[in-house]
TORZABA-811086 format. One record per residue (C-alpha): y, z, x; residue number from 1; residue in three letters. Coordinates in Angstrom, 1 decimal. Last residue first. Layout:
// residues N
[[Y, Z, X], NUM, 'ALA']
...
// end
This chain:
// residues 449
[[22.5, 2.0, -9.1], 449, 'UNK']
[[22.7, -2.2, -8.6], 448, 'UNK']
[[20.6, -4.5, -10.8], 447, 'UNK']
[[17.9, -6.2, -8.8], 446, 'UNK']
[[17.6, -9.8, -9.1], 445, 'UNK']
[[15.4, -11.5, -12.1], 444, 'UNK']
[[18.1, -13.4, -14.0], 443, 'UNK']
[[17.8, -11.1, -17.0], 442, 'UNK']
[[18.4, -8.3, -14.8], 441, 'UNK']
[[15.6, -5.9, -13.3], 440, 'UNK']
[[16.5, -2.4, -12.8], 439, 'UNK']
[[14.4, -0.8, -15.9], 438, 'UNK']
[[14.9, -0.7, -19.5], 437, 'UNK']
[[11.8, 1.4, -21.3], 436, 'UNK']
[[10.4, -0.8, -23.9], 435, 'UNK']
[[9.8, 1.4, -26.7], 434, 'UNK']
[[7.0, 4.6, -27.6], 433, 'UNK']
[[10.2, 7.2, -27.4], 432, 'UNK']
[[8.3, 10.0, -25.8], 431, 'UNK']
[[5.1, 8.8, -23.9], 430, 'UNK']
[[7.6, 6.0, -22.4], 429, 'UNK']
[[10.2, 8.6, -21.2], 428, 'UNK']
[[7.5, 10.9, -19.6], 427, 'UNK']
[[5.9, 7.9, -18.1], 426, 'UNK']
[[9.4, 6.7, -17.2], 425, 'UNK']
[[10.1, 10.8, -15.7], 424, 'UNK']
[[6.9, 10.4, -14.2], 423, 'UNK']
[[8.2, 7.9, -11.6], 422, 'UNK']
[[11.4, 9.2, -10.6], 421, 'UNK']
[[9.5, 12.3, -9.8], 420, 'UNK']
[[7.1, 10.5, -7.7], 419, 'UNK']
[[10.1, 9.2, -6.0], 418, 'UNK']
[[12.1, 11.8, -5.4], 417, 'UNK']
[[8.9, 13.6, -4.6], 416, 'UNK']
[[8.3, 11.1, -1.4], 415, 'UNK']
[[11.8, 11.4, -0.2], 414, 'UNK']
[[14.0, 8.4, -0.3], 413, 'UNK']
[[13.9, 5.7, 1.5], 412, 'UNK']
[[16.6, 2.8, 1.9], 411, 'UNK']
[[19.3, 5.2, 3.6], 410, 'UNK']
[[16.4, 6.8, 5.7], 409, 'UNK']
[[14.7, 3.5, 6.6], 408, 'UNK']
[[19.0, 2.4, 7.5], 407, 'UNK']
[[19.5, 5.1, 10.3], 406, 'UNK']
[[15.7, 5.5, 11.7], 405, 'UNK']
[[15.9, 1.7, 12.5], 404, 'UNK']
[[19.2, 2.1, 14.2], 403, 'UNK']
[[17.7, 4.3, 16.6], 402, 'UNK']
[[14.7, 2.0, 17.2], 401, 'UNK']
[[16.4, -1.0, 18.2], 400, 'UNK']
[[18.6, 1.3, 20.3], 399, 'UNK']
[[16.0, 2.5, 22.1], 398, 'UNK']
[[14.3, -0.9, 22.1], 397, 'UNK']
[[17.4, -1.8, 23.5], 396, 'UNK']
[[17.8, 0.7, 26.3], 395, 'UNK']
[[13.9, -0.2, 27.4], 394, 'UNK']
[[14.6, -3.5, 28.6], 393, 'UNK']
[[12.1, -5.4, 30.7], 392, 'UNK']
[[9.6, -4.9, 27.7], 391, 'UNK']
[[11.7, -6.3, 25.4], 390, 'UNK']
[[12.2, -9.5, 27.0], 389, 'UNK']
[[8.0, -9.5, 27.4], 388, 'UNK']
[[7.8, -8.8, 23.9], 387, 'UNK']
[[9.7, -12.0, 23.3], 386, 'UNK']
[[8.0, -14.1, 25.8], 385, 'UNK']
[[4.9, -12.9, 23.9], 384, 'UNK']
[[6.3, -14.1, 20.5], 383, 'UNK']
[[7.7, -17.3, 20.9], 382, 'UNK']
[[4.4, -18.9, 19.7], 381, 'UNK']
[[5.7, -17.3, 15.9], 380, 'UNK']
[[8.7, -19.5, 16.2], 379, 'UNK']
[[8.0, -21.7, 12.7], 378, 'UNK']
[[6.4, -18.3, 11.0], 377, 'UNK']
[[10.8, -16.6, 11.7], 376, 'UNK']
[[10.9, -14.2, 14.4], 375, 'UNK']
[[12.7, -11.0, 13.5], 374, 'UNK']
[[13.7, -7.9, 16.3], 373, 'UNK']
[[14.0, -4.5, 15.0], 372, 'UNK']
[[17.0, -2.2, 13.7], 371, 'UNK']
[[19.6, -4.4, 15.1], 370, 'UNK']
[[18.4, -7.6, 16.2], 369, 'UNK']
[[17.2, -8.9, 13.5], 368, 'UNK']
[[17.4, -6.5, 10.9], 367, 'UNK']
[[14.1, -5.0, 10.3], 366, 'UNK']
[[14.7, -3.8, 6.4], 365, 'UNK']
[[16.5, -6.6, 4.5], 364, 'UNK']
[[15.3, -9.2, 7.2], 363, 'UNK']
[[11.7, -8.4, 5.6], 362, 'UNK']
[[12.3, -10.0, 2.2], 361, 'UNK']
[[9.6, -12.3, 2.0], 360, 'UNK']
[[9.1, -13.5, 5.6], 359, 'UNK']
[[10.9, -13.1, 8.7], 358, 'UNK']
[[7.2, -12.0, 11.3], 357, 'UNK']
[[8.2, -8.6, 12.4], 356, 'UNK']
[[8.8, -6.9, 16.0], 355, 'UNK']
[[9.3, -3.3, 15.4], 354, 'UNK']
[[11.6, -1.0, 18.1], 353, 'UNK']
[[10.1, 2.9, 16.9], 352, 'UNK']
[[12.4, 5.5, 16.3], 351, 'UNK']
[[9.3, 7.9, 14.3], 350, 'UNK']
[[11.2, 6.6, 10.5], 349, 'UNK']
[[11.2, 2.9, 12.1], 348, 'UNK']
[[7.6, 3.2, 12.7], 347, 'UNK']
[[6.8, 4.9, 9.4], 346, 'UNK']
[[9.1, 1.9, 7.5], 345, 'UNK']
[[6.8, -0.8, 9.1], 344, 'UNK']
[[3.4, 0.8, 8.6], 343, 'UNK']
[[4.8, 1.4, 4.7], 342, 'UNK']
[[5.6, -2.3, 4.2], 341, 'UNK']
[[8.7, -4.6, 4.8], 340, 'UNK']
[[6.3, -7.1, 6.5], 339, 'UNK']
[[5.5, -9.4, 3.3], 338, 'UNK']
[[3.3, -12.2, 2.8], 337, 'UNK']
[[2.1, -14.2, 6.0], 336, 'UNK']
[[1.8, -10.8, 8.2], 335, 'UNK']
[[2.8, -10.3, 11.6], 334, 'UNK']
[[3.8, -6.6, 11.6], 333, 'UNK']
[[3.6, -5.4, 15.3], 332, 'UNK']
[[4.9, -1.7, 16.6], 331, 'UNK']
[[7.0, -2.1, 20.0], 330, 'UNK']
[[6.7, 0.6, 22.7], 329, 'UNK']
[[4.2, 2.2, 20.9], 328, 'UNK']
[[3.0, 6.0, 21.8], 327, 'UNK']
[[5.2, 7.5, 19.3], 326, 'UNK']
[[3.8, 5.5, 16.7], 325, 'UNK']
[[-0.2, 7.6, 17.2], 324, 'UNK']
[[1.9, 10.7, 17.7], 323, 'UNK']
[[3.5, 9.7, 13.9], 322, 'UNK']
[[-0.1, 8.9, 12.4], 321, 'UNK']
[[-1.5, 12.3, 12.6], 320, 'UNK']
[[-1.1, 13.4, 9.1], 319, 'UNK']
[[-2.0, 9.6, 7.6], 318, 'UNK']
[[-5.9, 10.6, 8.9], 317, 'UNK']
[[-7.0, 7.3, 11.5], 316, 'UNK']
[[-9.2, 4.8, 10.9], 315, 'UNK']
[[-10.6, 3.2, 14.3], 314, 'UNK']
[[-9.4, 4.4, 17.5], 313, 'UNK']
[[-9.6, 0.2, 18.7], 312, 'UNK']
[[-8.1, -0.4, 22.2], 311, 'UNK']
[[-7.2, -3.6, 23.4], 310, 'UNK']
[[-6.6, -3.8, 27.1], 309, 'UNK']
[[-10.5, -4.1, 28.0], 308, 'UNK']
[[-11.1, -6.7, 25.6], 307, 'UNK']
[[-8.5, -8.9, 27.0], 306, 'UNK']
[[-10.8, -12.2, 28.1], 305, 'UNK']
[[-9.5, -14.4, 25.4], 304, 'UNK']
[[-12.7, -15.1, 24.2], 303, 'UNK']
[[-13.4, -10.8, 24.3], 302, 'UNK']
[[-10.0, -9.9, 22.3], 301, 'UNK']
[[-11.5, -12.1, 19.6], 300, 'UNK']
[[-15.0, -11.2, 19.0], 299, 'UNK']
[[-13.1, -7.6, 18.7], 298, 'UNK']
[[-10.9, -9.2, 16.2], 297, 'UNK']
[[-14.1, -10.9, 14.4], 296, 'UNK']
[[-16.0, -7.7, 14.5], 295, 'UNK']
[[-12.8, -5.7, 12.7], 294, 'UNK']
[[-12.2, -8.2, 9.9], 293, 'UNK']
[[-13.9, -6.3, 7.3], 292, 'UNK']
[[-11.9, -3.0, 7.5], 291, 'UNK']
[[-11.1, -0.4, 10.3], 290, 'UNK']
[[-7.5, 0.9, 11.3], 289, 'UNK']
[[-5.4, 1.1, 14.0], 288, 'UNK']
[[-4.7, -1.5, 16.6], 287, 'UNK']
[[-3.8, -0.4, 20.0], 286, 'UNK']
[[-2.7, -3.0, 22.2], 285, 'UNK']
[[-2.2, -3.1, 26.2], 284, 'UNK']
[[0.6, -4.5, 28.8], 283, 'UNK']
[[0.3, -3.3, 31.9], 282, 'UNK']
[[-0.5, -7.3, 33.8], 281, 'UNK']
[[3.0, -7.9, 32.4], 280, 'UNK']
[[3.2, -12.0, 33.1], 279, 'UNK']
[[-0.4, -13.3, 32.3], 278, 'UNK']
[[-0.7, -10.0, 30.0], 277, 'UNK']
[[1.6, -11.2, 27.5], 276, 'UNK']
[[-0.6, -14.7, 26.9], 275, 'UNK']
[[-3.5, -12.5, 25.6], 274, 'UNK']
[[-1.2, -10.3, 23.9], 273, 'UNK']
[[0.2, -12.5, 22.1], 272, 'UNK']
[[-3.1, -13.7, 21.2], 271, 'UNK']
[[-4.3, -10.0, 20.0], 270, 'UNK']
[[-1.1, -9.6, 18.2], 269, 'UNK']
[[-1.7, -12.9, 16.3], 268, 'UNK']
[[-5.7, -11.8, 15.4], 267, 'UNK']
[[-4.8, -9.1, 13.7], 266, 'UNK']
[[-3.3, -11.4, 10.8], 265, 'UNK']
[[-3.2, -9.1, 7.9], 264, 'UNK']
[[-4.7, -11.1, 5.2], 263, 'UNK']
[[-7.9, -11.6, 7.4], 262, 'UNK']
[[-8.6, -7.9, 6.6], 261, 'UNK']
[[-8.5, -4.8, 9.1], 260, 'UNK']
[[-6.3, -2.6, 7.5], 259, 'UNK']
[[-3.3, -1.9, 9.1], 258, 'UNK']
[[-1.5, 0.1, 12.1], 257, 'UNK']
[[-0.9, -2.1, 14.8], 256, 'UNK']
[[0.6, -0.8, 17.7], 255, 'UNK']
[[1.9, -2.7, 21.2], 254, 'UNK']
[[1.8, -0.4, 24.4], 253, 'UNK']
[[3.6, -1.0, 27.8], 252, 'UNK']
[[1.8, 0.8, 30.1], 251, 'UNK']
[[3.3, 2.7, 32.8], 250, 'UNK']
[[1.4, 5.9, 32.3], 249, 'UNK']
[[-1.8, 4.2, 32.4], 248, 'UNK']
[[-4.1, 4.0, 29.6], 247, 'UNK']
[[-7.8, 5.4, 29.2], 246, 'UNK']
[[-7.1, 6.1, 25.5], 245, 'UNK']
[[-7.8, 9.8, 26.2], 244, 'UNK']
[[-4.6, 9.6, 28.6], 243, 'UNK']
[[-2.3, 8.2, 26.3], 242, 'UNK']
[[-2.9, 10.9, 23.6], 241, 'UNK']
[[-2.3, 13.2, 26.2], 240, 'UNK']
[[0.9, 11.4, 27.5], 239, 'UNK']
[[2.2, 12.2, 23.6], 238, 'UNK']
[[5.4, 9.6, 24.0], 237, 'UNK']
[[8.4, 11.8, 23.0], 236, 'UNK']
[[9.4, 12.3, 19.5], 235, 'UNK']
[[10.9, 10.5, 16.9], 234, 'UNK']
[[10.4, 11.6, 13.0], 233, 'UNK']
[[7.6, 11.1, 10.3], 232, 'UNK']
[[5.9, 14.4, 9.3], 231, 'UNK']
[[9.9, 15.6, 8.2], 230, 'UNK']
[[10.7, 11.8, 6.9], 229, 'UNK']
[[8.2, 11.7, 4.3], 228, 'UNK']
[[8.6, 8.3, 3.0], 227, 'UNK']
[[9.3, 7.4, -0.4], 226, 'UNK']
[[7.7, 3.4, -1.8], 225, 'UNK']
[[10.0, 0.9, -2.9], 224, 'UNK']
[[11.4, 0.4, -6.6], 223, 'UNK']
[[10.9, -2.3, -9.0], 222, 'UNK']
[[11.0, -0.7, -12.4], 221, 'UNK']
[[10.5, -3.7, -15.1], 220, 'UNK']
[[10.9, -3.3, -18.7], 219, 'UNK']
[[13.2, -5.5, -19.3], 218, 'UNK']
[[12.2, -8.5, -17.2], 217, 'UNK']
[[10.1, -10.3, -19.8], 216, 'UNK']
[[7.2, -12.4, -17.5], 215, 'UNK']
[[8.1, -15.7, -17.3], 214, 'UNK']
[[5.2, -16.2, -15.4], 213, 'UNK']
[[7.7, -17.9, -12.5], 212, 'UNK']
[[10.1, -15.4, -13.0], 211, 'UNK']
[[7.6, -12.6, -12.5], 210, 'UNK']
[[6.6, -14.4, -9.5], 209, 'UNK']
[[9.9, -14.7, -7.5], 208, 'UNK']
[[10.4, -11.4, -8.3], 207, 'UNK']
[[8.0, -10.3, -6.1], 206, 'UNK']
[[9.3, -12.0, -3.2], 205, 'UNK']
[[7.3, -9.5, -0.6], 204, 'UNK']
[[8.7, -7.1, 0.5], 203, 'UNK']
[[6.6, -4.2, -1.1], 202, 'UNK']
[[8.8, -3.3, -3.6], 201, 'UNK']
[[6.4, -1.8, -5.7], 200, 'UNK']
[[6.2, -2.5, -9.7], 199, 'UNK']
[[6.7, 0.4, -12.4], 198, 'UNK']
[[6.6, -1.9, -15.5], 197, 'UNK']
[[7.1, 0.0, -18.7], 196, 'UNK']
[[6.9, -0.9, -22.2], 195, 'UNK']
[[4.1, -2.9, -21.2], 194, 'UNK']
[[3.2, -6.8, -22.8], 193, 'UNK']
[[0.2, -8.7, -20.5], 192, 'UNK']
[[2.0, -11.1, -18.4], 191, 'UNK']
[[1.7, -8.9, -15.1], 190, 'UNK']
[[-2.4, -9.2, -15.4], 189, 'UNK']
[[-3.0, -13.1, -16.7], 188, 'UNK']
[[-1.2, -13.9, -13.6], 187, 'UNK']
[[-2.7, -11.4, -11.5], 186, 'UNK']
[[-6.5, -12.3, -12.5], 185, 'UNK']
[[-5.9, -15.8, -12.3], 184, 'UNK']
[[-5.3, -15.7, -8.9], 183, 'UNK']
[[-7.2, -19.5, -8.5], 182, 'UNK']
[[-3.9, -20.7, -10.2], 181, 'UNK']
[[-1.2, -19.7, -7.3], 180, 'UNK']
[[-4.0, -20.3, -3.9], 179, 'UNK']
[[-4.7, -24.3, -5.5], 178, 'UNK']
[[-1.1, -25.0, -5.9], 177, 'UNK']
[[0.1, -23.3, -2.9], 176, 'UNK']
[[3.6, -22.7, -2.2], 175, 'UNK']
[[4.1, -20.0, -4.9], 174, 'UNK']
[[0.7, -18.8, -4.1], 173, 'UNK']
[[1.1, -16.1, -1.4], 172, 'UNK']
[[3.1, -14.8, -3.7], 171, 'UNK']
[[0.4, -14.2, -6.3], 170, 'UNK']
[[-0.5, -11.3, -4.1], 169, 'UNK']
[[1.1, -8.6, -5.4], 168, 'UNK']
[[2.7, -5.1, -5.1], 167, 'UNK']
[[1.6, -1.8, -6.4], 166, 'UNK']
[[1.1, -2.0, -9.7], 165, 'UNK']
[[1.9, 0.6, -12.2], 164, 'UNK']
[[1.9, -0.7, -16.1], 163, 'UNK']
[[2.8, 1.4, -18.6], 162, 'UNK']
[[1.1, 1.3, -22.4], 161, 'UNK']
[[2.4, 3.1, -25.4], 160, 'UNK']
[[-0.3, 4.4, -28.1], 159, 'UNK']
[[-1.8, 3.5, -31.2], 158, 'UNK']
[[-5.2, 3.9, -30.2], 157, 'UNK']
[[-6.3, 0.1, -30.4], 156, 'UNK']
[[-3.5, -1.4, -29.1], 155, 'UNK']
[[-3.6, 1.1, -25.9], 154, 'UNK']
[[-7.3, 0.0, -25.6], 153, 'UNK']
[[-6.6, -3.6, -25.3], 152, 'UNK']
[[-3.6, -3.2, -23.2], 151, 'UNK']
[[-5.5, -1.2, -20.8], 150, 'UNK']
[[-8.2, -3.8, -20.8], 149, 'UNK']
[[-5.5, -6.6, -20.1], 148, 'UNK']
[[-4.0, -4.4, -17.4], 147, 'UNK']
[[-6.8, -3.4, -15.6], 146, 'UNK']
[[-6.7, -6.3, -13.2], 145, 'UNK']
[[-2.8, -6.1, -12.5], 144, 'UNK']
[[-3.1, -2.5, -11.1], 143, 'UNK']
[[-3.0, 1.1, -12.5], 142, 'UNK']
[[-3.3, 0.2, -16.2], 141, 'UNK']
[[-1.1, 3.9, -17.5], 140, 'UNK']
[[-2.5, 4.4, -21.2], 139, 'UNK']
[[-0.4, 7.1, -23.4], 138, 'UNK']
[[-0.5, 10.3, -25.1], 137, 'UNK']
[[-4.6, 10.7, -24.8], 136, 'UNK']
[[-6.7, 11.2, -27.6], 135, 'UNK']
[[-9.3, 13.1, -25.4], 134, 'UNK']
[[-12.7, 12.6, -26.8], 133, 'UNK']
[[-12.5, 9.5, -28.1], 132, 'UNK']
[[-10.0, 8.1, -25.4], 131, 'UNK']
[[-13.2, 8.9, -23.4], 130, 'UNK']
[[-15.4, 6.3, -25.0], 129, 'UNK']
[[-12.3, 3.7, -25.5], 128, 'UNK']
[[-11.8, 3.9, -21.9], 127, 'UNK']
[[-15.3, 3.4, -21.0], 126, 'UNK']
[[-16.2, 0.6, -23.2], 125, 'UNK']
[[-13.2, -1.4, -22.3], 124, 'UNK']
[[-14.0, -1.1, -18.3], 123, 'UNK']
[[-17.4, -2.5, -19.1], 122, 'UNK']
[[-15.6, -6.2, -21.2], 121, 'UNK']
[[-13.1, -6.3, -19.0], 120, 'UNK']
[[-15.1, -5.4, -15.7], 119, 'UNK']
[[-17.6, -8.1, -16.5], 118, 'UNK']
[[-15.1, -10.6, -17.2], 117, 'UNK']
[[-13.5, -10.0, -13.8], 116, 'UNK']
[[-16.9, -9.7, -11.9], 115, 'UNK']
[[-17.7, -13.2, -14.0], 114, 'UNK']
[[-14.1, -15.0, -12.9], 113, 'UNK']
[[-14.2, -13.6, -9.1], 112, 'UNK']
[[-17.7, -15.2, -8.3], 111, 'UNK']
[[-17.3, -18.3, -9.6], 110, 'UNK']
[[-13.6, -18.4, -7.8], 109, 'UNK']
[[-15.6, -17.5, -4.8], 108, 'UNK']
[[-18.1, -20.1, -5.0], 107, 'UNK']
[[-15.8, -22.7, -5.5], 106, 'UNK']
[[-13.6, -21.8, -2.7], 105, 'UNK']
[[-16.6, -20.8, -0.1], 104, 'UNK']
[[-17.5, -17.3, 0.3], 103, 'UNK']
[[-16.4, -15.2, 2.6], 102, 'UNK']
[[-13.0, -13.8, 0.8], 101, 'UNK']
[[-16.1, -11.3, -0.8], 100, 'UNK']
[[-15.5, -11.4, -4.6], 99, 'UNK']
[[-13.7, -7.9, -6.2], 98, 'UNK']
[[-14.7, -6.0, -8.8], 97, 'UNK']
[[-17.6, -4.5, -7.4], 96, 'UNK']
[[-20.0, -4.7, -10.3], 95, 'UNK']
[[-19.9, -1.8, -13.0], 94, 'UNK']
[[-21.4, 1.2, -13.7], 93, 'UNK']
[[-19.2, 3.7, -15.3], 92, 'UNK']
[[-16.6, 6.8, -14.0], 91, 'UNK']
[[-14.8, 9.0, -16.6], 90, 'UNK']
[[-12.8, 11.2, -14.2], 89, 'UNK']
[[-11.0, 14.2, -15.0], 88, 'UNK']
[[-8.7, 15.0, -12.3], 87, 'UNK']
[[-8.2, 18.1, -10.5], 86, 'UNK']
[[-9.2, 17.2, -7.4], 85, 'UNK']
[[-8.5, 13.5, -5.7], 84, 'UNK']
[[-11.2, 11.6, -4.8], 83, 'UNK']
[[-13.9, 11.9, -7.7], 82, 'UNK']
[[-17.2, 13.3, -7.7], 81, 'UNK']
[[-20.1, 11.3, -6.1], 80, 'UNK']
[[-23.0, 9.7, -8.2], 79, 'UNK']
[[-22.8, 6.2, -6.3], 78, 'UNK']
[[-26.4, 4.9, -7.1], 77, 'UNK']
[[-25.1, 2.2, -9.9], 76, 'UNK']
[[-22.0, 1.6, -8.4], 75, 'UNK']
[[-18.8, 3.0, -9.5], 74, 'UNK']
[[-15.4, 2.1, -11.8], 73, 'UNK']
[[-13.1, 3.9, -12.6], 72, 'UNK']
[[-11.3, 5.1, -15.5], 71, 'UNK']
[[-9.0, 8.0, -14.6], 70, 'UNK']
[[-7.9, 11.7, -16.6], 69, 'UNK']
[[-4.7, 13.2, -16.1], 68, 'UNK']
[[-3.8, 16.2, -17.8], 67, 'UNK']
[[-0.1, 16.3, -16.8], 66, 'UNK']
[[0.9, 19.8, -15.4], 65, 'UNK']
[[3.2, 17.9, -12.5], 64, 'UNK']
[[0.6, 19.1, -9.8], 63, 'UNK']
[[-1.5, 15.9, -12.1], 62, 'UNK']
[[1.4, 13.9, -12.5], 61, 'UNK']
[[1.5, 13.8, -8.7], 60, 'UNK']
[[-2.3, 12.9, -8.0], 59, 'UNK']
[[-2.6, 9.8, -9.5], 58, 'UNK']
[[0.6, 8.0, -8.0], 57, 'UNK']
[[0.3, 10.2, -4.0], 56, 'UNK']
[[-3.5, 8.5, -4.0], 55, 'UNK']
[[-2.2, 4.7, -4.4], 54, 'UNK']
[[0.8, 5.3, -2.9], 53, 'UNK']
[[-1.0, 7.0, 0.6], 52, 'UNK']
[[-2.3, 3.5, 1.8], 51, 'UNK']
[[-5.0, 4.3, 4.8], 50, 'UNK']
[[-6.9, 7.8, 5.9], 49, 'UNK']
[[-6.8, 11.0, 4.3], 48, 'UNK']
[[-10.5, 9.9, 3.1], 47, 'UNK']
[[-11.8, 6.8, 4.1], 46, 'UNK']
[[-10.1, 3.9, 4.8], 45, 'UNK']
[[-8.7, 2.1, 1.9], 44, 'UNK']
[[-9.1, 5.4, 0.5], 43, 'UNK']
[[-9.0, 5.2, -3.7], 42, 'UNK']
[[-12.6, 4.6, -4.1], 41, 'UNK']
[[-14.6, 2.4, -6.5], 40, 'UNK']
[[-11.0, 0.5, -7.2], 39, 'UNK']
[[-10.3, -1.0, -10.7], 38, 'UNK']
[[-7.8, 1.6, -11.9], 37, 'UNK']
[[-7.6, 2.4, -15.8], 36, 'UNK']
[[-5.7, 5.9, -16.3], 35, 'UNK']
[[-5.5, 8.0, -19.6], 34, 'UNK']
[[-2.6, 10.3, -19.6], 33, 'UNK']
[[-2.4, 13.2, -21.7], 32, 'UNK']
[[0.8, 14.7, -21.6], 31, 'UNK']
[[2.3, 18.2, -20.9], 30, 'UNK']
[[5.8, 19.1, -21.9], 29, 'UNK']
[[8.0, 21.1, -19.6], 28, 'UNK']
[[7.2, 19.3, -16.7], 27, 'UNK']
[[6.9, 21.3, -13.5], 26, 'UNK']
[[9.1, 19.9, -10.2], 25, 'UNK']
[[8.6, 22.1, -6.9], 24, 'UNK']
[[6.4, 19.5, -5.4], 23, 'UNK']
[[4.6, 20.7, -2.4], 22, 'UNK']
[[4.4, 17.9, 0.7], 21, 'UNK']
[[1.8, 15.3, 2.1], 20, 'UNK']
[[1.0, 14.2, -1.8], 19, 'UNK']
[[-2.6, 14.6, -0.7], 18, 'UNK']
[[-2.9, 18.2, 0.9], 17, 'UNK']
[[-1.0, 19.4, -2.1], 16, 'UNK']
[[-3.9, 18.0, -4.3], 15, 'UNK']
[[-6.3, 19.7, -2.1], 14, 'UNK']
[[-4.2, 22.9, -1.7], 13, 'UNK']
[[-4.1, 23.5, -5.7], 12, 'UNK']
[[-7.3, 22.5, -6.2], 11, 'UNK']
[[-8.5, 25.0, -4.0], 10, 'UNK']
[[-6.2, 27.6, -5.4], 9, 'UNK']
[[-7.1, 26.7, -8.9], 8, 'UNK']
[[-11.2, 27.1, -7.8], 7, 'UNK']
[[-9.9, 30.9, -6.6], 6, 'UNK']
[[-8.0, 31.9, -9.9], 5, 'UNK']
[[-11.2, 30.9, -11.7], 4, 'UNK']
[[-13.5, 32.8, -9.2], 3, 'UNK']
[[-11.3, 35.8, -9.7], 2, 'UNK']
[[-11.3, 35.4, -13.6], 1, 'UNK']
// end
């Protein structure tokens, strides 16, 4: 009994450790959720490290009293337990899921249709194997790719399907031809039938896609991400943290924090900063992160001859992030799809001036020129003589930054209003078995309250 009470305890503090704070809520009736997720691990960058919704989804109807149980996929040596404790996972052997963006067009799209029909048909065989022994309440297709599988199952069993993506990339597409149908994997994913849609606001003009797939906007819940506003608040510039990085105390710092991949365009802060330094010999960057793309940005910051003003901590655990903002004088987003992402509402949330590339819906977060400074893709070689404005005035990035902490908290809520918000539609869904309406009107805007 003792050792039982202690392994609760563990798991207890582990999941805790996850969501970033302790959920009070308990559900009075207990499901059994069967999840599908396509990911070998759920740490972009290692554990504790990286996107948080992705973990912060699974693990909260789990502390909820949900039996949660996951689908996943793993290599053929990878015999490691799970990420997150206290889940059941049924893991089988399957190909990564996803091509390498290195190879050629044609190649790639080869690539991406047989590691997509592979998963289908391997992903299938799992899910209906542990449906067997668990009967589960309802199917939850975490991500577009595991939708049709999920769909497939949920048929089979009898029971309600709900659909949790967390953003898209189709967007990308709606100006490209080529880009828009080689993603067949999301447009086949968000037109498969749910009776519940819980789709991130990520910025980025998602419903600009579903209206394009003519995808049935009733049961979509399109809601942003919470943000834990206690761990990430303003605070004064940790000179220690400065110190260890080899920087002077007069240096004028740009942050990054992001996964290194060519989708997040590393190499336009390193540019700007290239042309920065001609003028404001103390400027310096810190990106954050590690991914793919991290030899070409260091390959990078060496042509331009700024390798030694770049500095590169490598992943770093979402607990410390705020002292890693608080040393920015101006936090960078300068991504094609969407900058109204969770780097971007942290920063805000620690007082932080952010300088964003206007795309998707990011004016309705950084506000040009009142809670961050916009510049639209055409004006993106205006950049360092803007941070070099900035830089001469530290009241306004104050200000800048004050007034980003005002409207992040009014868009924001807490994290556990919004995993609660979130299993009361699986609750809701497991229940009733219909189409759960969510905040989506027929014309595809966002219905108010």
């Amino acid at each position: 009994m003792m050792r039982a009470t202690e392994d609760e305890a563990a798991i207890a503090a582990g999941q805790t450790q996850i969501l970033g704070f302790e959920m009070r809520f308990r559900t009075e009736r207990p499901l059994t959720i069967l999840g599908l997720i396509p990911w070998r691990h759920l740490w972009s960058m290692g554990r504790g490290a990286g996107a948080t919704a992705f973990t912060r989804c699974l693990v909260a109807p789990a502390v909820a009293g949900h039996a949660m149980h996951l689908v996943q996929p793993r290599a053929r040596n990878d015999f490691s337990e799970g990420d997150i404790p206290g889940i059941a996972y049924h893991r089988f052997v399957s190909p990564e899921v996803f091509s390498s963006p290195e190879l050629r067009l044609p190649a790639r799209l080869w690539s991406r249709a047989w590691r997509y029909a592979a998963f289908q048909r391997l992903a299938a065989r799992a899910a209906i194997d542990a449906a067997r022994d668990i009967r589960p309440d309802l199917i939850v297709a975490y991500d577009t790719m595991t939708a049709p599988v999920a769909r497939r199952v949920a048929t089979r069993l009898g029971v309600p399907l709900v659909g949790r993506y967390f953003g898209n990339t189709l967007s990308l597409g709606l100006e490209k031809k080529t880009r828009w149908h080689g993603n067949f994997m999301e447009r086949i994913g968000f037109r498969v039938p749910v009776q519940a849609m819980i789709l991130t606001n990520d910025g980025s003009p998602a419903l600009a896609v579903l209206r394009r797939l003519k995808v049935d906007p009733r049961p979509v819940h399109f809601l942003r991400n919470g943000l834990d506003f206690v761990r990430f608040q303003p605070g004064p510039r940790p000179t220690d943290l400065l110190h260890d990085l080899g920087l002077p105390d007069d240096a004028f710092v740009l942050v990054t924090a992001t996964r290194f991949h060519s989708e997040k365009r590393l190499d336009r802060a390193i540019r700007a900063l290239a042309e920065l330094r001609s003028e404001l010999p103390s400027a310096y960057a810190i990106l954050i992160g590690d991914g793919p793309e991290k030899p070409a940005i260091e390959r990078l910051a060496r042509e331009l001859g700024v390798a030694e003003a770049v500095r590169f901590p490598g992943p770093v655990l979402n607990a410390e992030l705020p002292r890693w903002y608080r040393l920015a004088d101006v936090v960078l987003s300068l991504l094609d799809r969407t900058n109204a992402s969770n780097p971007v509402f942290e920063a805000m949330a620690c007082e932080r001036c952010v300088v964003a590339l206007d795309v998707g819906t990011t004016a309705e977060v950084v506000r040009g020129g009142v809670t961050g400074m916009l510049l639209p893709p055409s004006r993106l070689n205006e950049l360092p003589a803007l941070l070099a404005e900035l830089a001469r005035d530290p009241g306004r990035r104050a200000m800048l930054g004050r007034e980003a902490r005002v409207l992040v908290q009014k868009l924001c809520g807490s994290w556990e209003e919004r995993l609660r918000k979130e299993i009361a539609i699986v609750e809701t869904v497991a229940r009733t078995r219909e189409i759960l309406p969510g905040n989506i009107t027929p014309d595809f805007t966002i219905r108010e309250g």
